[in-house]
C-alpha positions in Angstrom: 0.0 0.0 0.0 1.0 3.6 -0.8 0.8 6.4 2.2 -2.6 7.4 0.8 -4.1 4.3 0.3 -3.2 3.3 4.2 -4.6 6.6 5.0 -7.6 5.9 2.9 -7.8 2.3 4.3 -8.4 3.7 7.9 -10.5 6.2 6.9 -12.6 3.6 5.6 -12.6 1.4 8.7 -13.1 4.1 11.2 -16.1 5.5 9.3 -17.8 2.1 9.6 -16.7 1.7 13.5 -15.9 5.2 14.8 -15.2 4.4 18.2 -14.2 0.2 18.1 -13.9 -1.5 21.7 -12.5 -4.5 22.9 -15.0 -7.4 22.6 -13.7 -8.5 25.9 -16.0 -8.5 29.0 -14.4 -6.5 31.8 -15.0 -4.5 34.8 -12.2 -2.6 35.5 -8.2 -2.5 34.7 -7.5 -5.8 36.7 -10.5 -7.9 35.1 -9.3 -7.1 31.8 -5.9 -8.1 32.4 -7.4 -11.3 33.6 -9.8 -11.7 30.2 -6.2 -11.0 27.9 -4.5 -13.1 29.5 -7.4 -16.0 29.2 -8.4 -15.5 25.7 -4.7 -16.5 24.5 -5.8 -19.4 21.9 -9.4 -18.8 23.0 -12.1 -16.9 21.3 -13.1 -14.0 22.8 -16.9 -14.7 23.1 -15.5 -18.3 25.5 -13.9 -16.1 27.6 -16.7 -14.5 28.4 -19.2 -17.3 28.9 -16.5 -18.0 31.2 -15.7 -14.8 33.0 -19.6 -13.7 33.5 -19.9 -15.4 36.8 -16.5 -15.3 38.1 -16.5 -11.1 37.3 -19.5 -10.9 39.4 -17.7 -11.4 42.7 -13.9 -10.9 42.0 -12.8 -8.0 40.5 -9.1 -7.3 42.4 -6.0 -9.0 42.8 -7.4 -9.8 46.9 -10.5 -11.6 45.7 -9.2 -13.9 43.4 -6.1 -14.8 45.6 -8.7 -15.7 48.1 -10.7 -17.5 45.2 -7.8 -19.8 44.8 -6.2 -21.7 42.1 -8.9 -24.3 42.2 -12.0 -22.1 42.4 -10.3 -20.2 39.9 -10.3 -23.1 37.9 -14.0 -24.2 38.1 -15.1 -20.8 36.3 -12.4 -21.1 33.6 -12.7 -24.7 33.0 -14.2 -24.5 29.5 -11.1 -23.0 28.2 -8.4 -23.8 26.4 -4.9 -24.4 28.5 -7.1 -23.6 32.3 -4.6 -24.8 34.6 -1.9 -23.3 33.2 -3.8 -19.9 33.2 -5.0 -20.7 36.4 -1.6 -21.0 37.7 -0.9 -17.4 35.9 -3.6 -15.3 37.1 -3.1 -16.5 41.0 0.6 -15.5 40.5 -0.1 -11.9 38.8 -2.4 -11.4 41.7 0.2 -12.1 44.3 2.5 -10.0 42.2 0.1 -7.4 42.0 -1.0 -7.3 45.2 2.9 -7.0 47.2 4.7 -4.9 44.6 1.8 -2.5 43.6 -0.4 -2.1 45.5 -3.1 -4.1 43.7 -2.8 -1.7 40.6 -2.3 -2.8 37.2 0.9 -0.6 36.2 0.1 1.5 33.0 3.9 0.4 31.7 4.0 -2.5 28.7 7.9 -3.1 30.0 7.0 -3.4 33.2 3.3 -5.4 32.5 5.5 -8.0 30.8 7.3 -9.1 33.8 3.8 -10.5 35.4 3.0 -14.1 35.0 1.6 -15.3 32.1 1.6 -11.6 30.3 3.2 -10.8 27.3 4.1 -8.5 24.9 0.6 -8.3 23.2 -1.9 -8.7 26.6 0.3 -5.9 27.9 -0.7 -4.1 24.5 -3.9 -4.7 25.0 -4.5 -3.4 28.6 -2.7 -0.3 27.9 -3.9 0.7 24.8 -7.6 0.2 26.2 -7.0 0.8 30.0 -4.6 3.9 29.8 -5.3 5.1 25.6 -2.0 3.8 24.6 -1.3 4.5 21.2 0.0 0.5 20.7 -1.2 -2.4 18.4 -2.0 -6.3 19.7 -0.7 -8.4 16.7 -2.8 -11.9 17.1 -3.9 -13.1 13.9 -6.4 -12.1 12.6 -4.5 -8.7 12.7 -1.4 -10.4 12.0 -3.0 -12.0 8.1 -4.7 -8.4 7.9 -1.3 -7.0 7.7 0.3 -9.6 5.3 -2.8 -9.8 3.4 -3.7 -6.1 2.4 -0.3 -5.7 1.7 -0.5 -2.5 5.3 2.6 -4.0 7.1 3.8 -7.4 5.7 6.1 -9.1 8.3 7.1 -12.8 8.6 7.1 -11.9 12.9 4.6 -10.1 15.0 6.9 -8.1 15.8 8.3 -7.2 12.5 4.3 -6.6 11.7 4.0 -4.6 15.0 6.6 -1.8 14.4 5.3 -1.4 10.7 1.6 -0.7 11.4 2.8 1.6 14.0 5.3 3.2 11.7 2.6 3.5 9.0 -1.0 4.0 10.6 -1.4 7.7 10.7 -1.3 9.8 14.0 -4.7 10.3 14.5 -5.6 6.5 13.6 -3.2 5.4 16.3 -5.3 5.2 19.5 -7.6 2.3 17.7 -5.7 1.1 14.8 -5.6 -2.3 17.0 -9.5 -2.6 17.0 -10.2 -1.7 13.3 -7.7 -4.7 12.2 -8.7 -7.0 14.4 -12.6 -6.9 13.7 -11.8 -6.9 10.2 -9.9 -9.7 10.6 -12.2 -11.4 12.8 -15.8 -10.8 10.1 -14.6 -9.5 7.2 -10.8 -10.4 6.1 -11.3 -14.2 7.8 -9.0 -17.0 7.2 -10.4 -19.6 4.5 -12.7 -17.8 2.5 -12.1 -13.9 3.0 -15.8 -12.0 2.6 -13.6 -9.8 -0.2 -17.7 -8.9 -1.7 -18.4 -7.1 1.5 -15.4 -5.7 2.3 -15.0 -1.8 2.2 -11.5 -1.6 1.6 -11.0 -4.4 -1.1 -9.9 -2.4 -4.0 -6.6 -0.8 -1.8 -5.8 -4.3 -0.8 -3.0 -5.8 -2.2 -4.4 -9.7 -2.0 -3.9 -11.8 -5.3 -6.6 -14.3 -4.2 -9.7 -12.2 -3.7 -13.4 -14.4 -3.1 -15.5 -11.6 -4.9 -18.7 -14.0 -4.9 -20.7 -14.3 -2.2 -21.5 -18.3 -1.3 -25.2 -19.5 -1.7 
């Protein structure tokens, strides 16, 4: 893509989703911390059906440490990897909790030290917690990039630093949104929905589906 079609490109998306959110369920800062770090090879909409209950009663580092690994586990147990994440979310809380002061820390460098939190959760929380001009690469928005030809990268982080380096200023703040729900409806995996999508003639995809099926 050419500086004007990217610019174009996000025009497009953020006049179809002018203010995109997380489809994450959360409370506050620490719940959604808690939801990023459980929807790693989980969909979204699982981690919900399995966060509804639990978010009704703990919603700080204290609460869940008193939950407990195992109670932790009988809300959670529907997804993917549990007792792994389990194990993750009761040590964050500690963490939290002695060194500070139960509050999520608005820092990616220093969210990345938690348990179980890496570089894209800690994307994620500050870019929707604390406005964070920053950009999640999972993949859907990792095959957006490659696809449309925005930021190509064989690495997420290759892909990272180029749709940061290319999305215009004011697109920043929710660049991460618009490529994710594209990816997620529109530019999907098998059979991209290239007839619906609003961008299709500034992407640079060579195998376009331009019919819709049935």
């Amino acid at each position: 893509m050419t500086d004007d079609q990217v610019d174009e490109f996000y025009r497009r998306l953020s006049a179809a989703m002018p203010a995109p959110e997380t489809e994450l369920a959360y409370v506050n800062a620490y719940t959604l911390l808690v939801a990023v770090v459980l929807s790693a090879q989980a969909t979204d909409v699982g981690v919900n059906k399995a966060t509804r209950a639990l978010f009704e009663t703990v919603t700080t580092p204290a609460q869940m440490i008193a939950l407990g690994e195992d109670g932790l586990k009988a809300h959670i147990r529907t997804i993917g990897l549990f007792n792994t994440k389990a194990r993750n979310v009761i040590a964050l809380s500690e963490m939290l909790l002695r060194d500070f002061g139960g509050e999520v820390p608005r820092e990616r460098a220093v969210l990345e030290t938690l348990p179980g939190v890496g570089r894209k959760t800690a994307n994620v929380v500050v870019n929707v917690v604390f406005g964070e001009e920053t950009c999640a690469v999972d993949t859907h928005v990792f095959r957006v990039a490659n696809r449309t030809g925005l930021a190509p990268g064989k690495n997420v982080l290759v892909v990272e630093e180029g749709i940061m380096a290319r999305t215009p200023k004011p697109y920043r703040r929710h660049a991460h949104h618009w490529l994710i729900l594209h990816g997620r409806y529109v530019c999907i995996a098998r059979r991209p929905r290239c007839y619906a999508c609003p961008v299709e003639d500034l992407c640079g995809f060579d195998q376009k589906v331009m019919i819709m099926p049935g």
